[in-house]
C-alpha positions, 0 to 999 in steps of 0.5 A: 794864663789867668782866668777872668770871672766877671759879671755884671748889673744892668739898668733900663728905661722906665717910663713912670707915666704909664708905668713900663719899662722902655729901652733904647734898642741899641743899647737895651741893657744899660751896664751900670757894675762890673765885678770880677775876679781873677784866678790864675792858671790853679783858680787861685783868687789873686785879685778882684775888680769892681766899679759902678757906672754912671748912667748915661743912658737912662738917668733913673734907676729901674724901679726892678733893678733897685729892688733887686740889686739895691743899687740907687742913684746916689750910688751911680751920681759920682760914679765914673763913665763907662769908657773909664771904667772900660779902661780901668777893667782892660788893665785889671785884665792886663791879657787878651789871651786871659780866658772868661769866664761868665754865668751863661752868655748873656753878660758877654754879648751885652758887655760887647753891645755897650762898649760898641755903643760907646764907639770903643774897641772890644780888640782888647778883650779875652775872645776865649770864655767859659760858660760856667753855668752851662758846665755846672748844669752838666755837673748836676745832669740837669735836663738838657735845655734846663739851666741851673742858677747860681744861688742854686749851685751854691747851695747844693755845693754847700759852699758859704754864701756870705755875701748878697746876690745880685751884686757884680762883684759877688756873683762875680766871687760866687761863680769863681767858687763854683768854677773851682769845686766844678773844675775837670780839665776833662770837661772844661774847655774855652770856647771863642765867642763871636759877637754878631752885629746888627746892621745898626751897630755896623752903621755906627761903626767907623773905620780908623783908615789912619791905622788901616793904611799904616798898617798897610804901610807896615807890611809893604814896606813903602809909602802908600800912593792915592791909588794904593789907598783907593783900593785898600778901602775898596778892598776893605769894605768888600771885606767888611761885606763878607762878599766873594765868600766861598761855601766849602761844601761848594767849592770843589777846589778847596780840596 
C-alpha cells in the first residue's frame, strides 16, 4: 500500500476593470499544479509527480496567485490541459486503494470540483485520506478549532526548509516529512472522503447507460430486452434520487 501526499495551486478570475476577484461558481478555484509525492507502506519517498495546467477557466493569472505562487502565464502557456494531466496523475497513482494524504480538506474537495467540471470520473481515485494537518495540529495540542500551518509545523520539527512554499510540488515534499516525523499508527488512521454534489454538478452529469446496461448484461447473464432497459433506467434514477431511504433509527424491522 502507497501513500499519496498531493497538493495543489489554484487560479480565479480577475476582474481588472473594477478590480476584484470573480469566479465561475461551478468551478471557483481553477487548478492549475498538481504536486505529489508517493510514500510506501514505511513513508519512504519512492517517487514524485508534478505538473502545471493550462488555464482554461480564467485566461490570466490572479494578480494574488502570482504574487504568491510565482507562477505566470508564460509558465501555463504550453502547459497540457487538465484532463491530461488527470490521466498522467492517475497513472502516477497507478492504486485506487493508495491512501492520500493532504494538508486539510480543501485540495481534495476542490480536486473532485474540477475533475466533475471537466465532465471525468473521480472512480479511479484513493476514496481513503489523511488529514495530515488535522493529526499534526494534534500533534502539537493546538486548541481544538485551531489549525496549525504547514511553514509552522516545519519550523517547530526543525525540519530543512530548502525549497520555496506555495509550490505544489513542495508543499507536497513538505507535508510528506511531516507525516513521517508525526507518523503513530496509534493515532493515524485513513478516513474515506465523500464529495457532496451540488444540484448543478448533478445536472451536469450524465450517465453512461452503455456501461449501466452492459453491466447489467454481465450479471444477468443474458441479453437485456426493451423492458429490461426501461426499468433499470427508472430503477437507476431512483437510486440516483436517494428515494425509499429507510432512517435506521426509524425503521423497526432492521433489527
Amino acid at each position: 500500500m502507497n501513500y499519496i501526499i498531493f497538493d495543489l495551486e489554484f487560479n480565479q478570475g480577475f476582474d481588472r476593470v473594477n478590480n476584484k476577484t470573480v469566479s465561475n461558481a461551478k468551478c471557483p478555484f481553477e487548478i492549475i499544479q498538481i504536486g505529489a509525492i508517493k510514500l510506501d507502506s514505511e513513508l519512504n519517498i519512492i517517487d514524485t509527480f508534478s505538473s502545471y495546467i493550462k488555464s482554461q477557466i480564467y485566461k490570466d493569472i490572479h494578480p494574488f496567485v502570482k504574487k504568491m505562487t510565482g507562477i505566470t502565464n508564460s509558465d501555463l502557456k504550453n502547459a497540457p490541459s487538465f484532463t491530461d494531466v488527470y490521466e498522467q496523475f492517475l497513472k502516477f497513482i497507478d492504486s485506487k486503494n493508495a491512501i492520500f494524504g493532504t494538508w486539510g480538506t480543501n485540495d481534495l474537495k476542490e480536486l473532485y470540483r474540477n475533475i466533475i467540471f471537466y465532465n471525468l470520473s473521480p472512480e479511479k481515485i484513493p476514496v481513503k485520506y489523511i488529514n495530515i494537518q488535522q493529526h499534526a495540529s494534534n500533534f502539537f495540542n493546538n486548541p481544538v478549532g485551531k489549525c496549525i500551518g504547514l511553514q509552522n509545523a516545519i519550523s517547530i520539527l526543525e525540519l530543512e526548509q530548502d525549497k520555496k512554499y506555495h509550490n505544489a510540488l513542495n508543499d507536497a515534499y513538505y507535508t510528506a516529512l511531516v507525516f513521517q516525523k508525526i507518523n503513530n499508527k496509534s493515532i493515524i488512521k485513513a478516513e474515506t472522503y465523500t464529495y457532496n454534489l451540488s444540484k448543478k454538478e448533478k445536472q451536469k452529469l450524465k450517465i453512461d447507460y452503455d456501461k449501466l446496461f452492459a453491466e447489467c448484461r454481465s450479471i444477468l447473464k443474458r441479453d437485456l430486452t426493451k423492458e429490461d432497459k426501461k426499468l433499470i433506467h427508472t430503477a437507476y434514477n431512483m437510486g440516483r434520487k436517494n428515494k425509499f431511504l429507510l432512517n435506521p433509527k426509524n425503521d423497526k424491522n432492521n433489527n
